[in-house]
FIKOL-890379 format. One line per 5 residues: number of its first residue (from 1); for each residue x, y, z of N, C-alpha, C. Coordinates in steps of 0.02 Angstrom, whole numbers, m for minus. Example, Ala and Ser with C-alpha at 12.3 -4.5 7.8 and 13.67 -1.06 7.14 Angstrom:
1) 660,m284,390,615,m225,390,660,m165,390  642,m112,354,684,m53,357,645,2,394
! end
This chain:
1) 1730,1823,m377,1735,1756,m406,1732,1764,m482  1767,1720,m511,1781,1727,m582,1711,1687,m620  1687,1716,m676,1633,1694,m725,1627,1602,m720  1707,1579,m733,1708,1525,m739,1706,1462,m655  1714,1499,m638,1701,1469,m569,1633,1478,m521
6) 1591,1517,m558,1519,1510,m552,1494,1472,m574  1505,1457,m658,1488,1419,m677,1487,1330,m651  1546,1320,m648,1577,1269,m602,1533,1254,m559  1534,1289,m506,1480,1279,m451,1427,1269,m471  1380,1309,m506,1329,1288,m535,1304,1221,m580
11) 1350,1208,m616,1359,1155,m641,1360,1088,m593  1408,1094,m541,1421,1042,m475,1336,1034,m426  1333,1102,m420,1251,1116,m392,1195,1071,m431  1198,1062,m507,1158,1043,m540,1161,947,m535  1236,954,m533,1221,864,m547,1206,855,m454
16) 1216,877,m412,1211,849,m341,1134,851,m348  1075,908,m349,1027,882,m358,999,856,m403  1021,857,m478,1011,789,m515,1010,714,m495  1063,718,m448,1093,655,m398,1051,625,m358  1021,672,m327,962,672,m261,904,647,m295
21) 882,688,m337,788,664,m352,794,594,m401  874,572,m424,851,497,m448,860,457,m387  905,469,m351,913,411,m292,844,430,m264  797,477,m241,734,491,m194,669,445,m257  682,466,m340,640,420,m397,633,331,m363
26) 726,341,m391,736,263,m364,729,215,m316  716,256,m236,687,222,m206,617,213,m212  592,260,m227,530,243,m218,500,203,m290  533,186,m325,517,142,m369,518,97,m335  596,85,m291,604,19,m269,549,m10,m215
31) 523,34,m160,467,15,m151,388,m1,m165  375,39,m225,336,1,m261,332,m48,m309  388,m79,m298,400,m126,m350,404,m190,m308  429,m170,m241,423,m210,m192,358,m234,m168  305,m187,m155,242,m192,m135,201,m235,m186
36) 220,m232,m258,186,m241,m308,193,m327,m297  247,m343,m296,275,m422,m310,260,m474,m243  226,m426,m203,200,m475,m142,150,m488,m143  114,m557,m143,38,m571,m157,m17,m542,m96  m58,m548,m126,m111,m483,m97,m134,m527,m31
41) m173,m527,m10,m185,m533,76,m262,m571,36  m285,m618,100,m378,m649,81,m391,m590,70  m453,m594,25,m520,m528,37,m551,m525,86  m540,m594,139,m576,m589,204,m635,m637,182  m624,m711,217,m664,m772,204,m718,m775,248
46) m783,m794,227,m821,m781,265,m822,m873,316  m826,m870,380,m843,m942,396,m882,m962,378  m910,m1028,374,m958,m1064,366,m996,m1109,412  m1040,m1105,423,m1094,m1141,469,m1083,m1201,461  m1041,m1241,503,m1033,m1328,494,m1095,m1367,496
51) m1148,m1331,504,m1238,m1357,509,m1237,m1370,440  m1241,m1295,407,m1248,m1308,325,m1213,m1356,296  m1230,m1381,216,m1212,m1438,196,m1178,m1384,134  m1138,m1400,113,m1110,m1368,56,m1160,m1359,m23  m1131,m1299,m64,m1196,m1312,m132,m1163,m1388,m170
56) m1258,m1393,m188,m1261,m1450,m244,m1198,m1462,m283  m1174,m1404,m303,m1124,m1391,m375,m1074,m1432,m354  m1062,m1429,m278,m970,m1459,m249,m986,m1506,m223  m1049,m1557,m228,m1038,m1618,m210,m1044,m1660,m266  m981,m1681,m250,m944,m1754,m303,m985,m1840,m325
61) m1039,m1834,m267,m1092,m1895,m279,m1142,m1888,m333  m1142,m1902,m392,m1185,m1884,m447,m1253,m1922,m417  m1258,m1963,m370,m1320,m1985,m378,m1374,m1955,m331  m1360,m1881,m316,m1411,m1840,m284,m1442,m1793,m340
! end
């Protein structure tokens, strides 16, 4: 094989995996970019005892 047709190949070799690790970058950007822009889930609400009366602070009747 001639000098210049190694080269060639090599050159062709270089952009195909050049090619690969941005499309393999780019997805996985694209999924974290995806993950990022979806709002997060509860922290996990605790129930509340319908016995209990709610705090002072959140009742709206000033005259207690």
């Amino acid at each position: 094989m001639t000098e210049a047709g190694g080269r060639r190949r090599r050159l062709r070799r270089w952009v195909v995996v050049t090619w690969a690790v941005a499309v393999a970058v780019g997805g996985g950007v694209t999924l974290w970019l995806q993950d990022s822009a979806e709002p997060q889930g509860p922290y996990g609400r605790q129930e509340q005892d319908p016995s209990q009366s709610p705090a002072p602070l959140l009742w709206l009747d000033e005259s207690r």
